[in-house]
N, C-alpha and C positions, 0 to 999 in steps of 0.2 A: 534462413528464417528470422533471425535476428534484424538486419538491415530491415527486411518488409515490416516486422513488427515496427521499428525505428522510423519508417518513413510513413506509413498508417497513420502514427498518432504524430509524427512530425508536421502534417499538412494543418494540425486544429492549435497548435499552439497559441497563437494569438487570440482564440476566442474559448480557449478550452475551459476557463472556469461559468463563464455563462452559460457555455452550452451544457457543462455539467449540471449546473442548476438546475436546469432546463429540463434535461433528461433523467436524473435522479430526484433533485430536488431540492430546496432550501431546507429543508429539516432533518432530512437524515446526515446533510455534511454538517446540521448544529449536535445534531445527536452526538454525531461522530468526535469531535470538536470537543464537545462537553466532557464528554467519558476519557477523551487525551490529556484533557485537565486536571482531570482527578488523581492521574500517575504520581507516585511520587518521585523523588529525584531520581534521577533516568542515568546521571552521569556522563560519559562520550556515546554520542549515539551516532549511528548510521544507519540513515534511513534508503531501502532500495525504493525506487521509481517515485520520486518526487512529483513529477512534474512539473507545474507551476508553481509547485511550493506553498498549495493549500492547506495541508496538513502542520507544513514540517513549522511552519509559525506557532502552531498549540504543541509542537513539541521542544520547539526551543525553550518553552519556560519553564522545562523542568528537567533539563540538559546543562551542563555543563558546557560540553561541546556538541554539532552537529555537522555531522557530514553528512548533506542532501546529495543523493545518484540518481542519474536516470540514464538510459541509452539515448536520449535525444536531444542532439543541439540545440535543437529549436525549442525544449521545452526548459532546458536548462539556462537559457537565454532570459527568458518569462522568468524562470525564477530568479536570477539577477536580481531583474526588475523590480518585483514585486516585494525581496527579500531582503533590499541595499541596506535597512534598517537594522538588521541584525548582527549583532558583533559577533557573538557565537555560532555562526552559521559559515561552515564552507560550500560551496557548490561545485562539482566535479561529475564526470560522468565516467561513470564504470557499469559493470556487467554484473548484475546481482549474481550470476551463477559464476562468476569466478572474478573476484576484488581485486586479488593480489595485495591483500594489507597480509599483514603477519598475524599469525592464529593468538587467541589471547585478548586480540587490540579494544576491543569494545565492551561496555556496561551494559547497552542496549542494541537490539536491533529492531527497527522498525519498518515492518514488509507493506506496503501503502497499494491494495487494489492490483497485484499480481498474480498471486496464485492460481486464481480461477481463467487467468490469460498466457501464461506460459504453458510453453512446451513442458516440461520437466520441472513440475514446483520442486520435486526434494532435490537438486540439483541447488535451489537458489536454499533451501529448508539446510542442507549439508553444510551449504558456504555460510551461511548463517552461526551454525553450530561451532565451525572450525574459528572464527573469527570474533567470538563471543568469550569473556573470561569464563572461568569457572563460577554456576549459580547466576551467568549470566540471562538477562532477562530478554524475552523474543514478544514483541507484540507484531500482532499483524490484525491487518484490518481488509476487510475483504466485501465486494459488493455482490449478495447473491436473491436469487427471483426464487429462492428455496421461504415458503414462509406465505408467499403472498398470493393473494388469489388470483384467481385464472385471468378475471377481465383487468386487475391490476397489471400486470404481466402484458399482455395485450397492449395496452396504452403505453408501458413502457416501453417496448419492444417497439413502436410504432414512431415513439421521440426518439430513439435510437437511431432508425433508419434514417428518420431527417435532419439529424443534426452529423452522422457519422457512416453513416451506410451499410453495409455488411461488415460483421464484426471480421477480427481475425478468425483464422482456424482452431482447433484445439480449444477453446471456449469452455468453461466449467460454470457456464449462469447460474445453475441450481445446485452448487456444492450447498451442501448441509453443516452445522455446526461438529454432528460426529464424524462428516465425513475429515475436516479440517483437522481435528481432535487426530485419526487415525492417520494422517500423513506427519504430524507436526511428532507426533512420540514416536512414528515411525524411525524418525530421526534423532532419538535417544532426548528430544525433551520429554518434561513433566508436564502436561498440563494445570497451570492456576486456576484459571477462568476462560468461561469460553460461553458466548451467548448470541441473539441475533439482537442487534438495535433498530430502530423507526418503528413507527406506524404503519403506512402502505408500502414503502420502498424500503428494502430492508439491506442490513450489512451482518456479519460475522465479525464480531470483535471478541481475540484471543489473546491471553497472557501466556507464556512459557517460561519455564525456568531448565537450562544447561543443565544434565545432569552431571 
């Protein structure tokens, strides 16, 4: 299951931040952007499923260190590219449900548009927890159709198909912010804050504190 997922989003690499544009939008990835901004220092962070490394640039500014992961070459590649500018940025590919860092190792963890696409989030939610210091802090950010009206949804749904075609399996489009809440303390966080961002396209953006 993992390979298929790897090679799905492995075929869009090279066009994947347009097509994102495209298909979500220029404002909910400035929403999103803005509100990374506003963090305060983050410390070593390790962000799962980078990609192209759209995110992991609003989070390098308030990192010490960052280690961007994703499972795909191809996207890991792109983020190279796009990222060469970064002194505090590593790029490596690992497996958000099992790192292999040593438990303790991180300030932050930052879950980038996963949960609602894997098989087994507390699986990636666990590894999280184990690799996180104590009081350490979890954001995750997550893209869901939970929020927005019917014909919005529709249209989105429709830039979907043409820019990526049928999604993978196991799909959580309409996780809810409680629903998030109830898997993320499932896993012995606290939740901080927890809300939906955008206007028409909407995301889940969560804080968590290690208990």
């Amino acid at each position: 299951m993992i390979e298929k997922k790897e090679e799905y989003w492995s075929k869009y690499a090279s066009t994947y931040t347009s097509d994102q544009e495209y298909v979500i939008g220029r404002r909910i990835l400035h929403d999103i952007t803005r509100r990374i901004h506003e963090e305060g220092e983050l410390g070593d962070v390790i962000e799962f499923g980078c990609g192209v490394g759209y995110f992991t640039k609003a989070i390098a500014k308030n990192a010490r260190q960052v280690i961007a992961t994703d499972l795909s070459d191809e996207m890991l590649n792109m983020a190279r590219v796009h990222l060469q500018g970064f002194q505090n940025i590593t790029i490596q590919k690992a497996n958000g449900e099992d790192t292999h860092f040593p438990s303790a190792r991180f300030d932050t963890v930052f879950v980038a548009n996963l949960i609602h696409v894997v098989d087994n989030p507390i699986r990636i939610l666990q590894e999280s927890h184990q690799i996180l210091k104590d009081r350490g802090l979890l954001l995750v950010v997550d893209f869901t159709t939970y929020g927005m009206k019917w014909y919005e949804r529709m249209k989105l749904a429709i830039r979907y198909l043409r820019k990526w075609g049928m999604p993978p399996r196991h799909g959580r489009n309409r996780l809810s912010p409680d629903q998030l809440v109830s898997l993320v303390e499932e896993v012995d966080f606290r939740t901080e804050e927890v809300g939906l961002l955008g206007n028409t396209t909407k995301a889940i953006y969560l804080r968590g504190r290690k208990q």
